[in-house]
DODREN-873286 format. One line per 3 residues: number of its first residue (from 1); their letters; for each residue x, y, z of N, C-alpha, C. Coordinates in steps of 0.1 Angstrom, whole numbers, plus 5000, padded with zeros to 4 digits. Layout:
NUM> A> X/Y/Z/X/Y/Z/X/Y/Z  ... .
This chain:
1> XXX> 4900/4967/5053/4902/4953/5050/4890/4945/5055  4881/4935/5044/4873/4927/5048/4877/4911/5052  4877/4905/5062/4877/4893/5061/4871/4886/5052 .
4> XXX> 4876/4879/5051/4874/4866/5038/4864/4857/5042  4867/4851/5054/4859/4845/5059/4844/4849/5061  4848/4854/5073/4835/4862/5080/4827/4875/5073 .
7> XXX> 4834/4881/5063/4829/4890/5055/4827/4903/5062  4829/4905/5074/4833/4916/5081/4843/4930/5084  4843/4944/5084/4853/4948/5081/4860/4946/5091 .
10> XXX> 4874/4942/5092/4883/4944/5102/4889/4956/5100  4892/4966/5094/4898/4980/5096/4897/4988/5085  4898/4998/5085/4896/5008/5073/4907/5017/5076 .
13> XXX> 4915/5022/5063/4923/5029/5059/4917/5040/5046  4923/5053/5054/4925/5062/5042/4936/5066/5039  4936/5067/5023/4953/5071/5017/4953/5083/5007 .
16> XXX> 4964/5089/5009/4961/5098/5001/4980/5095/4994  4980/5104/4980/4994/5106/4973/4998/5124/4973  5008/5125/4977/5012/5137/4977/5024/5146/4981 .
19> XXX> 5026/5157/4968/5036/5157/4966/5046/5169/4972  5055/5164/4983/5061/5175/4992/5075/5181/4983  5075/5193/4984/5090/5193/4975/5092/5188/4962 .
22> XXX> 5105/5181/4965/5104/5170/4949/5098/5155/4951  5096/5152/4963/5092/5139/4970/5077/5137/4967  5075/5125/4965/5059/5118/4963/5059/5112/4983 .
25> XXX> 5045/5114/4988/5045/5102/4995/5026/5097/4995  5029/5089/5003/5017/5079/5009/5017/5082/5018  5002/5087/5025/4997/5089/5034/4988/5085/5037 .
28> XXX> 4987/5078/5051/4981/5068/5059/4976/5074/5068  4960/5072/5068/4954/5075/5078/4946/5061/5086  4952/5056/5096/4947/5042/5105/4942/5045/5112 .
31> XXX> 4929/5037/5117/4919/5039/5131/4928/5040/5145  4938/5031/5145/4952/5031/5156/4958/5040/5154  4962/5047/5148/4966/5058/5151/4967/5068/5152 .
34> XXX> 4970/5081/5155/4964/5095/5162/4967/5102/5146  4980/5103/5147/4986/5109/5133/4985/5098/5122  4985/5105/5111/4987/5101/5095/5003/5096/5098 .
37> XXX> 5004/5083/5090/5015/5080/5089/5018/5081/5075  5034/5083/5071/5038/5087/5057/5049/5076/5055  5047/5075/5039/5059/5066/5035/5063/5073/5020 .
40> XXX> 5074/5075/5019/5082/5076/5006/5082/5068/4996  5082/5074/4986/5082/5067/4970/5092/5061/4966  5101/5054/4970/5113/5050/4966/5118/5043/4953 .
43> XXX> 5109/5037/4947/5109/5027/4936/5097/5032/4930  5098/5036/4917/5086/5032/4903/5089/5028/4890  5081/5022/4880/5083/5021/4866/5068/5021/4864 .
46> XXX> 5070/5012/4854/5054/5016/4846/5039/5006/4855  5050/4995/4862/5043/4985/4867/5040/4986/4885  5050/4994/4887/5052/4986/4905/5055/5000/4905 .
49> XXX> 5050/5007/4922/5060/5017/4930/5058/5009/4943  5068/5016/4951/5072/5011/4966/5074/5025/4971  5067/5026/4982/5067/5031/4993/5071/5028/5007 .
52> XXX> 5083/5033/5014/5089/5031/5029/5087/5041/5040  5087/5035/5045/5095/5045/5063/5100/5036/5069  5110/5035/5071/5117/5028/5078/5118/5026/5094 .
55> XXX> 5111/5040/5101/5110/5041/5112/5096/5035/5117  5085/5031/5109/5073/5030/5113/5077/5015/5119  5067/5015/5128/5068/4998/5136/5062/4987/5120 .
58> XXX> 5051/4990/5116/5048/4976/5111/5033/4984/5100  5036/4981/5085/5047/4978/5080/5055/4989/5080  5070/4988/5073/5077/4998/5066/5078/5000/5055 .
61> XXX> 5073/4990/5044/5072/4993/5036/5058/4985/5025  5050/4993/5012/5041/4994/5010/5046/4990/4993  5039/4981/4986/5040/4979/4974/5032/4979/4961 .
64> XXX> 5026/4988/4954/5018/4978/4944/5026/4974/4938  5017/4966/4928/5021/4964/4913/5011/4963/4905  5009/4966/4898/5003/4958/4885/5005/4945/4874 .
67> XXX> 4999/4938/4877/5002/4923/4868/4994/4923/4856  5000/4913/4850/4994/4915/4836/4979/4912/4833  4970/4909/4843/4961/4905/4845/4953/4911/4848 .
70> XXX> 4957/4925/4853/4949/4935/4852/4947/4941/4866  4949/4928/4876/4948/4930/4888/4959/4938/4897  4954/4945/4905/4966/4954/4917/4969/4948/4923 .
73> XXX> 4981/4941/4923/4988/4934/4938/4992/4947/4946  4990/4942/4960/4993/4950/4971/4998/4941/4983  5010/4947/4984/5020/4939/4994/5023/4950/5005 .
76> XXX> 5023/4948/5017/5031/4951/5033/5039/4944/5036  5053/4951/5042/5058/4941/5049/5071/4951/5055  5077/4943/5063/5089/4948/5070/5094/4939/5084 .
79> XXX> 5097/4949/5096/5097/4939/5104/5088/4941/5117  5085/4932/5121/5077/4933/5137/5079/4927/5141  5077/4931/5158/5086/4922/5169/5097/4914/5166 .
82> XXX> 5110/4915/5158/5117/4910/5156/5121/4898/5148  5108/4897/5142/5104/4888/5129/5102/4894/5118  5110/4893/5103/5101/4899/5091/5092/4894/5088 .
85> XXX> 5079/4902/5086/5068/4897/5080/5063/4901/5064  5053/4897/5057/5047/4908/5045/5038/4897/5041  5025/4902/5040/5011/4898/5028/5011/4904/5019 .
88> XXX> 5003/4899/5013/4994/4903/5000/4982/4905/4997  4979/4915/4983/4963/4911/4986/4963/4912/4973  4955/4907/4964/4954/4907/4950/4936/4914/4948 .
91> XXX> 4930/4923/4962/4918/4924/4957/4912/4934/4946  4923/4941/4943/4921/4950/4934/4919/4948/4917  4906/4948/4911/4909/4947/4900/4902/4957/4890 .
94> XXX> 4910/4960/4879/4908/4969/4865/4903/4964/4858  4897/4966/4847/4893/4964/4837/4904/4972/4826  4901/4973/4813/4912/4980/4801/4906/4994/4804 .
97> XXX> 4893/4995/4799/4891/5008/4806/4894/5018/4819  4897/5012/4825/4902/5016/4840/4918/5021/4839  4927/5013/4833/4938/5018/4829/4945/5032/4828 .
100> XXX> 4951/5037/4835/4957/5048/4829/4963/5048/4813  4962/5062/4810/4967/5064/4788/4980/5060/4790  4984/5053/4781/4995/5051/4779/5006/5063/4771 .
């Protein structure tokens, strides 16, 4: 993630997709922490999948979407310290070419 502002990285994430059994997950690799963290595929269609763990502190759960604009929303959220929270980020974008075949 770059700040907006200051144009600096504030953290880097690696992700991978993969498939255990019959199960899809997301795999998270954070500078904080030791182990890869995983979250389940819970939700898909053609536009949006959601990814959870319910057990992780922050987030628990992980969202794209695709809008019609071509752009990848990407949402976090769940709860921390006893407050729900969740952002967004809309920095992702496609062109038509980019698209997966229909």
């Amino acid at each position: 993630r770059i700040s907006r502002r200051t144009k600096k990285v504030l953290f880097t994430e690696t992700l991978k997709l993969v498939k255990i059994g019959n199960e899809i997950y997301y795999i998270a690799l954070v500078e904080e922490n030791d182990t890869p963290i995983s979250f389940k595929l819970t939700q898909i269609d053609s536009a949006k999948a959601v990814f959870e763990n319910p057990d992780h502190d922050f987030p628990q759960s992980i969202q794209y979407e695709l809008l019609e604009s071509g752009s990848l929303k990407a949402t976090v959220g769940g709860v921390e310290k006893k407050k729900k929270r969740s952002f967004s980020d809309y920095g992702f974008n496609f062109s038509e070419k980019d698209k997966p075949n229909e």
